[in-house]
C-alpha positions in Angstrom: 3.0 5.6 -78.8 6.8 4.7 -79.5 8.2 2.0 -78.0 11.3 4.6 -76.5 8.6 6.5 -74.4 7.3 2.7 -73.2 11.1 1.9 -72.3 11.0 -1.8 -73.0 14.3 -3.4 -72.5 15.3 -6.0 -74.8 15.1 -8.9 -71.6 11.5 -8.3 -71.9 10.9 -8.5 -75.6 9.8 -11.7 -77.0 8.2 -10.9 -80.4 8.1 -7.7 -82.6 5.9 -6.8 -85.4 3.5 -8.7 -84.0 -0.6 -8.0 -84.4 -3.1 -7.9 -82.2 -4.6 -11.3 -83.6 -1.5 -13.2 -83.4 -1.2 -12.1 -79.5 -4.1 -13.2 -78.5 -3.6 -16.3 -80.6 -0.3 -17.3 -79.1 1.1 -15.2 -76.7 -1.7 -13.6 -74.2 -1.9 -17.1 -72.2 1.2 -17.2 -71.0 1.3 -13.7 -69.1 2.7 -11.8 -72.0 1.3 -8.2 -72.5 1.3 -6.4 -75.9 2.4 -2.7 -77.0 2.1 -1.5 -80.3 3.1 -4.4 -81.9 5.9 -6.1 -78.9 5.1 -8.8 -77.1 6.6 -8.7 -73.5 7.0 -11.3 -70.6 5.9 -11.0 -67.6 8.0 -12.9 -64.7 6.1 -14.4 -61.9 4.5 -12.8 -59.3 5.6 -13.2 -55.8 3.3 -14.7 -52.4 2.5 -11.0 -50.9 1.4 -9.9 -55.1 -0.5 -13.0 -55.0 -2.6 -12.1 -51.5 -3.0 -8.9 -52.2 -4.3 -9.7 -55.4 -6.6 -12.4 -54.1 -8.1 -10.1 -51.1 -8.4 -6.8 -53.3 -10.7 -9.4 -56.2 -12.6 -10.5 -53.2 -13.2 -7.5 -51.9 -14.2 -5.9 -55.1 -16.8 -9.1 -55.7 -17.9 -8.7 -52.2 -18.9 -5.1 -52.5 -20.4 -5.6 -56.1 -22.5 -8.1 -55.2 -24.3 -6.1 -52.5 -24.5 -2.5 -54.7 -25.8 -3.4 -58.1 -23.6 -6.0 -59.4 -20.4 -5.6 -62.0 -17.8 -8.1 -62.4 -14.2 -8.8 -61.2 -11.3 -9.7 -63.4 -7.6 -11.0 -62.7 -4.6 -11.7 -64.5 -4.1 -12.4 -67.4 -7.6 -11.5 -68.8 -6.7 -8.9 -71.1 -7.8 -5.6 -71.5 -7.5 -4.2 -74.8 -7.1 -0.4 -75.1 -6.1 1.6 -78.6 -2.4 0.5 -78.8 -1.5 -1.9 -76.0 -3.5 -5.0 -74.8 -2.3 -5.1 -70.7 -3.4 -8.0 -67.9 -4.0 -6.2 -65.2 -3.9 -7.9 -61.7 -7.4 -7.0 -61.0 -10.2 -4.9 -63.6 -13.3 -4.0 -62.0 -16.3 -3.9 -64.6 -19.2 -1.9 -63.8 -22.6 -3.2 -65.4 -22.8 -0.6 -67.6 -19.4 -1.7 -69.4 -20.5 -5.1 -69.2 -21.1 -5.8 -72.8 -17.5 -5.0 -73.6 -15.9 -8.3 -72.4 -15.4 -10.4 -74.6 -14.6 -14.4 -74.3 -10.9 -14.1 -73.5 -10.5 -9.9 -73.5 -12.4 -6.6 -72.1 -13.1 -4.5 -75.5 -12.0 -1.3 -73.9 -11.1 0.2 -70.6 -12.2 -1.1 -67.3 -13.7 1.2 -64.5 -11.1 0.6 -62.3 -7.7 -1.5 -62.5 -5.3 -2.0 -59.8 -1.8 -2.8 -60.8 0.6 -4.5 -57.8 4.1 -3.3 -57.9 7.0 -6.2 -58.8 10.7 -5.8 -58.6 10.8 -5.7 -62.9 7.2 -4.2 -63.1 8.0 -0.6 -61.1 8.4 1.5 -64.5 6.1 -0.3 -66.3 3.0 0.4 -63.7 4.2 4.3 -62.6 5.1 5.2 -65.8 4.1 2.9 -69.0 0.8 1.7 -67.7 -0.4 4.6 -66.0 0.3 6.7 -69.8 -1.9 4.0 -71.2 -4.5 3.9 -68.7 -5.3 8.0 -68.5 -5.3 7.6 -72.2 -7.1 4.8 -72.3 -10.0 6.0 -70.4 -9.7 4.0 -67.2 -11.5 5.7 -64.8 -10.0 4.7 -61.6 -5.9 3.5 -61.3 -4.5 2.1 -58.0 -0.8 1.3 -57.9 0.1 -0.8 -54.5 4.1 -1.2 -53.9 4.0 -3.7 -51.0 7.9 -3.6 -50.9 8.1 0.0 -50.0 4.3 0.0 -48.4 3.0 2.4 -50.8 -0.5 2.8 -52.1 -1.5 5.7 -54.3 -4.9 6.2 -56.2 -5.3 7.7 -59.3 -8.6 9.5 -60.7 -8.9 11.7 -64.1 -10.5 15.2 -63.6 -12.9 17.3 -66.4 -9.6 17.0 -68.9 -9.4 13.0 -68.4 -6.1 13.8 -67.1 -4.8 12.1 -63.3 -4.3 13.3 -60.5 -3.1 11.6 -57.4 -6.4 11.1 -54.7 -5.1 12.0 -50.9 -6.4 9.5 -47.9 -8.7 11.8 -45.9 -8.0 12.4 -42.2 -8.7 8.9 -40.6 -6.1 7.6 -43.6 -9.3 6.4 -45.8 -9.1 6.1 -49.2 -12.5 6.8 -51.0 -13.4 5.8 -54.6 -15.1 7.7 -57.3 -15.9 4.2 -59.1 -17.2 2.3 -56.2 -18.7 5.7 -54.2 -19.1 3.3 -50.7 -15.8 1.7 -50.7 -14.0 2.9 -48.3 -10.6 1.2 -47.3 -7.5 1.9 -45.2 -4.0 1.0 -47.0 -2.8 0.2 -43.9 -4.4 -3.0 -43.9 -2.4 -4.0 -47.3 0.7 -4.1 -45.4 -0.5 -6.5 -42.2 0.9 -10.0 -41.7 -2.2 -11.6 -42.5 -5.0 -9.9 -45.0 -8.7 -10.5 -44.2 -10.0 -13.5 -45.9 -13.5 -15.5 -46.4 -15.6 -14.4 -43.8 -13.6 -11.2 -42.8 -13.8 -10.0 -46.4 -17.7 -10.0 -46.1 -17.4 -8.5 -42.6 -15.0 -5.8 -44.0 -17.5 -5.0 -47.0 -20.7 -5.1 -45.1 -19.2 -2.8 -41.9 -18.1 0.2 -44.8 -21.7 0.0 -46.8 -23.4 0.1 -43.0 -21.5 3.0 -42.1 -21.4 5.1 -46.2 -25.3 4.7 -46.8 
């Protein structure tokens, strides 16, 4: 993996030459990311990232809780894959893959990881990220763009390779990872996202109705 295919710009580069050790050593607490050996920043995430962030974690722990449990990372809990070490803004670990996280890392790919579109960050989670992911062996990838309202789900077919999941006709998106969630982009781009109690509502209405 060359750095040219990852297109880092130099704003972004903090440390070359750097191993894996040393990263997680000095650099993966303060929101740096590492790739083959660079050590990139990442700049702060703005108040719609945050909620959507927040409400997607909830939702996930929400829906876990009632189907067989799993666990719910965020930012900057790293994942490690072959070359790169990423933190997603949320990782959803099934129990199976438990076993693989670690004190401060996930040993390997999560199930699912959903990656919220910056400004700075739009290559990095269309392009870079997504290479890693499919090679990686995440099994589910969902990149939300809240500036231009855009949601797309990724899921690898019999070659491990992705391919973009439509919404079916009611505008429903339906995961392979989580087989009952069900959820409607639409609601990412409202003024106000459910929260608390909604959440729960939210979860329990789509497991009532996907038995």
């Amino acid at each position: 993996m060359e750095r040219e295919h990852l297109q880092i710009s130099d704003a972004q580069i903090i440390a070359t030459d750097v191993t894996w050790d040393d990263y997680m050593a000095n650099y993966a607490a303060d929101f740096a990311e590492w790739i083959d050996g660079a050590v990139i920043t990442m700049t702060p995430v703005r108040f719609r990232h945050n909620q959507l962030s927040l409400f997607l974690a909830d939702c996930f722990r929400d829906y876990l809780a009632r189907t067989g449990g799993g666990e719910v990372l965020h930012s900057p809990f790293v994942m490690k894959l072959p070359k790169s070490s990423r933190e997603p803004d949320v990782q959803v670990v099934l129990p199976a893959s438990a076993e693989r996280i670690k004190d401060t890392y996930l040993d390997g790919p999560a199930d699912l990881v959903v990656e919220i579109i910056s400004p700075e960050s739009d290559t990095r989670d269309r392009v870079d990220k997504f290479t890693e992911y499919q090679a990686g062996g995440v099994s589910e990838y969902w990149i939300i763009d809240p500036t231009y309202e855009e949601a797309l789900f990724y899921q690898p077919d019999e070659q491990r390779l992705y391919h973009r999941v439509p919404l079916d006709e009611q505008g429903i998106y339906h995961s392979r990872v989580l087989p009952r969630l069900a959820l409607s982009p639409s609601m990412f781009w409202q003024e106000k996202l459910p929260d608390g109690a909604e959440t729960t509502r939210l979860v329990e209405a789509m497991l009532t109705e996907q038995p």
